[in-house]
PyMOL CGO cylinders between C-alpha atoms (Angstrom):
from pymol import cmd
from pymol.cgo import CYLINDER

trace = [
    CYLINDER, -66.00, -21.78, 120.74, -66.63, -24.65, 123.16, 0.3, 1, 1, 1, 1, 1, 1,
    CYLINDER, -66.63, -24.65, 123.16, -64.55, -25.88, 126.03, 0.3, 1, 1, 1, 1, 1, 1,
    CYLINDER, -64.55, -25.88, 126.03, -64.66, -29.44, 124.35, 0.3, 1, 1, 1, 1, 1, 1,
    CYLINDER, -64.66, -29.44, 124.35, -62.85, -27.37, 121.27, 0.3, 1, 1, 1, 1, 1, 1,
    CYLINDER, -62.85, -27.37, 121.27, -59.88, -26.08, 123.03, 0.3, 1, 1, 1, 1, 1, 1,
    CYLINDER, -59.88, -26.08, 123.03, -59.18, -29.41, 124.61, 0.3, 1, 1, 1, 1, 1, 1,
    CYLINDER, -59.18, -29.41, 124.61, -59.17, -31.03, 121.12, 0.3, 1, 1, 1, 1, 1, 1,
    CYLINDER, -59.17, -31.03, 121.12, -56.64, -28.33, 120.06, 0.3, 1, 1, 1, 1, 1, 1,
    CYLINDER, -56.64, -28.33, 120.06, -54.64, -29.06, 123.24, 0.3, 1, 1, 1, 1, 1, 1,
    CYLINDER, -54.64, -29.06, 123.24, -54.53, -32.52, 122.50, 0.3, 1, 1, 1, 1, 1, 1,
    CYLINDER, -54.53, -32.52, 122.50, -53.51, -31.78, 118.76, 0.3, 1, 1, 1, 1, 1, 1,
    CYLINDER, -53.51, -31.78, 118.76, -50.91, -29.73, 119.88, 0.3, 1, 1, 1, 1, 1, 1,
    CYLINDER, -50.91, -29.73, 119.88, -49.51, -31.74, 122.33, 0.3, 1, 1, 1, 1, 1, 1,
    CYLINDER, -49.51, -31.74, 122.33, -50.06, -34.96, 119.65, 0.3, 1, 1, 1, 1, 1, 1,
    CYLINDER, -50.06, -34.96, 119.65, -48.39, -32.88, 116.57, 0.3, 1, 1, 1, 1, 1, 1,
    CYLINDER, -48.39, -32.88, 116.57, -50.82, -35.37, 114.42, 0.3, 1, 1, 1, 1, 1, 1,
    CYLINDER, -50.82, -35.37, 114.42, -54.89, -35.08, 114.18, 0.3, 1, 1, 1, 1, 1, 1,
    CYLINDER, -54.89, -35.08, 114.18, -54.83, -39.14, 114.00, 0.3, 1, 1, 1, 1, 1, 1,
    CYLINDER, -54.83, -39.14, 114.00, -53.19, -39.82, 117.56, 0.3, 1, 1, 1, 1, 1, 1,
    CYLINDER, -53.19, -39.82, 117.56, -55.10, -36.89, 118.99, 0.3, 1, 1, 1, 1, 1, 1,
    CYLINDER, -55.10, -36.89, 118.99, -58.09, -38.55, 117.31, 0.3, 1, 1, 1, 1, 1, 1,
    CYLINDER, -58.09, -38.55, 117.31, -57.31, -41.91, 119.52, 0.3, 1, 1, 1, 1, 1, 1,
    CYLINDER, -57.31, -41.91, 119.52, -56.68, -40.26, 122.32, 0.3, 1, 1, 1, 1, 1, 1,
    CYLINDER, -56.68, -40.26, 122.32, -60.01, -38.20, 122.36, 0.3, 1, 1, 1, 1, 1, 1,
    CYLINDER, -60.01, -38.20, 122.36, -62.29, -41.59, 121.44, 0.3, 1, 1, 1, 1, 1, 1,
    CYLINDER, -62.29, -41.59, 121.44, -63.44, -39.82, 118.08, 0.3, 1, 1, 1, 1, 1, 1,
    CYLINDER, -63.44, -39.82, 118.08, -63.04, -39.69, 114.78, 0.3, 1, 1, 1, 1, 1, 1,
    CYLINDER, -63.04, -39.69, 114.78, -60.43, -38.21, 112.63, 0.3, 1, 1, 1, 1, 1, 1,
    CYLINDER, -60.43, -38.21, 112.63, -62.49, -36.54, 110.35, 0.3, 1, 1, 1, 1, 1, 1,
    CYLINDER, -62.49, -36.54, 110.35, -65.12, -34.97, 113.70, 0.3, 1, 1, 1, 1, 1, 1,
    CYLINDER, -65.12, -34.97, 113.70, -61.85, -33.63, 115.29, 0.3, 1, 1, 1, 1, 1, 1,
    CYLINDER, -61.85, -33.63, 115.29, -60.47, -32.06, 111.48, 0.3, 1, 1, 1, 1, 1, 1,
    CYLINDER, -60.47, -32.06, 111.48, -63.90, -30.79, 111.61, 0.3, 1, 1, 1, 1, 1, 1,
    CYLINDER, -63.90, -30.79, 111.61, -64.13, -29.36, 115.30, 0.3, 1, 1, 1, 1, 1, 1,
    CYLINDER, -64.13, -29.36, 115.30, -60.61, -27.51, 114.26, 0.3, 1, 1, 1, 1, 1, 1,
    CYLINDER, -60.61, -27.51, 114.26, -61.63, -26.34, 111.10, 0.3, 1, 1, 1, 1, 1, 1,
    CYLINDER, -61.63, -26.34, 111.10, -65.10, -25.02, 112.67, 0.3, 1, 1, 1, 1, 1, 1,
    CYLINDER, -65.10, -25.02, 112.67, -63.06, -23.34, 115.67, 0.3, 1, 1, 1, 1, 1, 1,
    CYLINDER, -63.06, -23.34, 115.67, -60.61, -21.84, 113.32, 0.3, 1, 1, 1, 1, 1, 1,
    CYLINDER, -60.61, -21.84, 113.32, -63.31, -20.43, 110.69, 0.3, 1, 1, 1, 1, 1, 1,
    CYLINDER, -63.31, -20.43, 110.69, -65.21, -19.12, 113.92, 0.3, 1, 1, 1, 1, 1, 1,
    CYLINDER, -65.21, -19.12, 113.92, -62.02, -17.25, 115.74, 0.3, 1, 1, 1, 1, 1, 1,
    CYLINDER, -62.02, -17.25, 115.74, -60.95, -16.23, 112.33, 0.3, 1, 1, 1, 1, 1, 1,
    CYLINDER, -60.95, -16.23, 112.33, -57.04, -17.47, 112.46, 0.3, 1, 1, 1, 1, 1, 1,
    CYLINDER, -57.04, -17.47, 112.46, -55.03, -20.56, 111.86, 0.3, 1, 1, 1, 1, 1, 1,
    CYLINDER, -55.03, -20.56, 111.86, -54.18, -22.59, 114.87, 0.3, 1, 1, 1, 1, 1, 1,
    CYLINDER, -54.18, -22.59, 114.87, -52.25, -25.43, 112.73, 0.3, 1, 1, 1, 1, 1, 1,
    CYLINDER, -52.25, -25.43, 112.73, -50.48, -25.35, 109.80, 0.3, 1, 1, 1, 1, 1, 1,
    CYLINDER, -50.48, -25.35, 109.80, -51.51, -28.48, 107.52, 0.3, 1, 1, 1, 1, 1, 1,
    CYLINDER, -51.51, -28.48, 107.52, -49.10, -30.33, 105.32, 0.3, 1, 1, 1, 1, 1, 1,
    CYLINDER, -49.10, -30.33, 105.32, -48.86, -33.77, 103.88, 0.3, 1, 1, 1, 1, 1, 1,
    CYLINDER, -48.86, -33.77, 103.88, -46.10, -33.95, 106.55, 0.3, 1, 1, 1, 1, 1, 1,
    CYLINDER, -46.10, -33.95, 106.55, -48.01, -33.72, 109.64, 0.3, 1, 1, 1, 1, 1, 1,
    CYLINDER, -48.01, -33.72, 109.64, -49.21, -30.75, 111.21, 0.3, 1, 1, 1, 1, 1, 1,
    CYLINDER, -49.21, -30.75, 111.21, -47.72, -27.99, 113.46, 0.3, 1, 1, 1, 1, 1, 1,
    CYLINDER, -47.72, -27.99, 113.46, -48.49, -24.92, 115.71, 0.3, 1, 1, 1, 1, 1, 1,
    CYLINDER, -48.49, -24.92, 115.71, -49.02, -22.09, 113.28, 0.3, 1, 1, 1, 1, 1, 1,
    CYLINDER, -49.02, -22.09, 113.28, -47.75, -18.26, 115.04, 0.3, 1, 1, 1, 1, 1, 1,
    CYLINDER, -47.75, -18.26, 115.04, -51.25, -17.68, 116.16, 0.3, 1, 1, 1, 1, 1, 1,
    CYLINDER, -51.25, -17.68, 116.16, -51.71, -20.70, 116.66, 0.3, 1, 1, 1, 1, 1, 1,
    CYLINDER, -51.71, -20.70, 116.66, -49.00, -21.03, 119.82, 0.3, 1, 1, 1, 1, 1, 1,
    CYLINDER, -49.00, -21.03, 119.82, -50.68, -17.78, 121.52, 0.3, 1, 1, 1, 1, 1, 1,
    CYLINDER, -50.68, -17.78, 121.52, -54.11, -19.60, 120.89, 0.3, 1, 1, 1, 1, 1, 1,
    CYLINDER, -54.11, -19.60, 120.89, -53.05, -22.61, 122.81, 0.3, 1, 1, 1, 1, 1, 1,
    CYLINDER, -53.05, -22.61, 122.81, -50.96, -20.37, 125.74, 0.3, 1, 1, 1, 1, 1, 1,
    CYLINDER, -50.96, -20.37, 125.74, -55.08, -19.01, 125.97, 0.3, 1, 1, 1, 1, 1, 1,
    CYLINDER, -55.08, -19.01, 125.97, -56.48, -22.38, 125.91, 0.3, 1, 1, 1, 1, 1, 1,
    CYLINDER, -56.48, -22.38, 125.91, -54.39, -24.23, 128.36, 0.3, 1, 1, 1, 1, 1, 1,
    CYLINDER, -54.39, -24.23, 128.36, -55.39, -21.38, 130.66, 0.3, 1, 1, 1, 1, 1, 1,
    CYLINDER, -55.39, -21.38, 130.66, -58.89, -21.58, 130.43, 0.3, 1, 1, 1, 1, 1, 1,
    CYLINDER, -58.89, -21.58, 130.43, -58.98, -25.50, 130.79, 0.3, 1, 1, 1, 1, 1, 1,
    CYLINDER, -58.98, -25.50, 130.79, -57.27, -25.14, 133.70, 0.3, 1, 1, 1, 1, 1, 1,
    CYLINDER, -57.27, -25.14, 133.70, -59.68, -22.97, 134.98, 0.3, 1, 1, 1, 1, 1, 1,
    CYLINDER, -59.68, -22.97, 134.98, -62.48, -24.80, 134.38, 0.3, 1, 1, 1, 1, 1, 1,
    CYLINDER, -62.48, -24.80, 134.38, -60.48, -28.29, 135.82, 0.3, 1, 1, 1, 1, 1, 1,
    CYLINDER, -60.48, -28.29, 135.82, -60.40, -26.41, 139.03, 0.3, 1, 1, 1, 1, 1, 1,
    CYLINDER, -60.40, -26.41, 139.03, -63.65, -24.78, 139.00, 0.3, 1, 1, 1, 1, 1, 1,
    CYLINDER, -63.65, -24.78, 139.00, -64.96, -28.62, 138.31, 0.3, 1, 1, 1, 1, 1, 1,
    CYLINDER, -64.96, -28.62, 138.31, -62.66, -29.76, 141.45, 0.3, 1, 1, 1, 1, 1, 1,
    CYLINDER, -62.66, -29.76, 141.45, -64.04, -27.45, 143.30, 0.3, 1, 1, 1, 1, 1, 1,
    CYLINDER, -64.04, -27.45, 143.30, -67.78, -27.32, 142.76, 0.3, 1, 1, 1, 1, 1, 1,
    CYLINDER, -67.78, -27.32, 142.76, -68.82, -30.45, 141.25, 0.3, 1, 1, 1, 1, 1, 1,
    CYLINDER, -68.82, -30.45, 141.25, -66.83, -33.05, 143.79, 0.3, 1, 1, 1, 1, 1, 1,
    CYLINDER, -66.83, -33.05, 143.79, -67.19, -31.28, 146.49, 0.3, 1, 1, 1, 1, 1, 1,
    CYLINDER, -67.19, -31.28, 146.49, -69.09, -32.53, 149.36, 0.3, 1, 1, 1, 1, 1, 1,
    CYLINDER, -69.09, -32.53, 149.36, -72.65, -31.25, 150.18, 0.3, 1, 1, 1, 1, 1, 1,
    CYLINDER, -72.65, -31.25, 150.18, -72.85, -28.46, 152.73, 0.3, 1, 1, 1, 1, 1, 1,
    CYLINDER, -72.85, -28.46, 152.73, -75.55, -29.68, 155.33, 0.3, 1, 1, 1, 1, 1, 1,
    CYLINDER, -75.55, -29.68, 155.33, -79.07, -28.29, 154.81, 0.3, 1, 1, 1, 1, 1, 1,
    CYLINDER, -79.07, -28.29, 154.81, -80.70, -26.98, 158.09, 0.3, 1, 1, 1, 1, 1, 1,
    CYLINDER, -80.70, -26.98, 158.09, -84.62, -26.97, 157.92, 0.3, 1, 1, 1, 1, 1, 1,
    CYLINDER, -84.62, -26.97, 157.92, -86.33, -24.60, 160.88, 0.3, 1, 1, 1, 1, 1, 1,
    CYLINDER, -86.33, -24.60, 160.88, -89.94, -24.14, 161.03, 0.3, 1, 1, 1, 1, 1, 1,
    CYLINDER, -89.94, -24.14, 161.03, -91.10, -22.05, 163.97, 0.3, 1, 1, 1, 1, 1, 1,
    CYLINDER, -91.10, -22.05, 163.97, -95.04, -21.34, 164.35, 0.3, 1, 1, 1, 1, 1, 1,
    CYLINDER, -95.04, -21.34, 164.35, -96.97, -19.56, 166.76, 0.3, 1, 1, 1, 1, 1, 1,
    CYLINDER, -96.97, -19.56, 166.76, -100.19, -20.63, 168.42, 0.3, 1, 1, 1, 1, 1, 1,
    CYLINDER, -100.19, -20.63, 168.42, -103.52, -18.48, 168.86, 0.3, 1, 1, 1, 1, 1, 1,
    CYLINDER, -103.52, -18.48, 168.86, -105.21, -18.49, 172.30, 0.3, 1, 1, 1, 1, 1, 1,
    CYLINDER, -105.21, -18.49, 172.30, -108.89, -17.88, 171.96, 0.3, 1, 1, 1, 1, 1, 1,
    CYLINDER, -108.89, -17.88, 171.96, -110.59, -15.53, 174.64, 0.3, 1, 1, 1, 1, 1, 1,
]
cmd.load_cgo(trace, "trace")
């Protein structure tokens, strides 16, 4: 399971249809029906429940995503907070100390 995987399924879920979530995400249909299929066949459960209607949030599924949207959000502000933050300022000291000779 990959963080890129539970922001697909986020985006499915909020889409209710693997083709807008597709355009939304800049890929494929078929690579995002295969990143779902691959996470669901991994966490052995069904997230969506497939139809020739459409798609929806299976029972498991809707506790999946209540997980998912939790650990994205996480990892948005861990991002925020690490990887745009400024720079502390790096001190450099170098202290030496001189022989006399007798």
């Amino acid at each position: 399971m990959t963080l890129q995987q539970l922001k697909y399924a986020i985006e499915v879920a909020n889409r209710g249809s693997m083709n807008e979530a597709a355009k939304r995400l800049f890929i494929s249909q078929p690579s995002l029906s295969n990143a779902m299929k691959d996470l669901e066949e991994e966490l052995r459960i069904t997230i969506f429940e497939r139809t020739n209607k459409g798609i929806s949030l299976s029972k498991e599924g809707a506790e999946f995503l209540a997980y998912a949207r939790q650990v994205v959000e996480q990892a948005e502000l861990l991002e925020a907070r690490y990887l745009n933050a400024k720079p502390s300022p790096q001190h450099f000291s170098v202290s030496t100390q001189t022989m006399r000779s007798r």
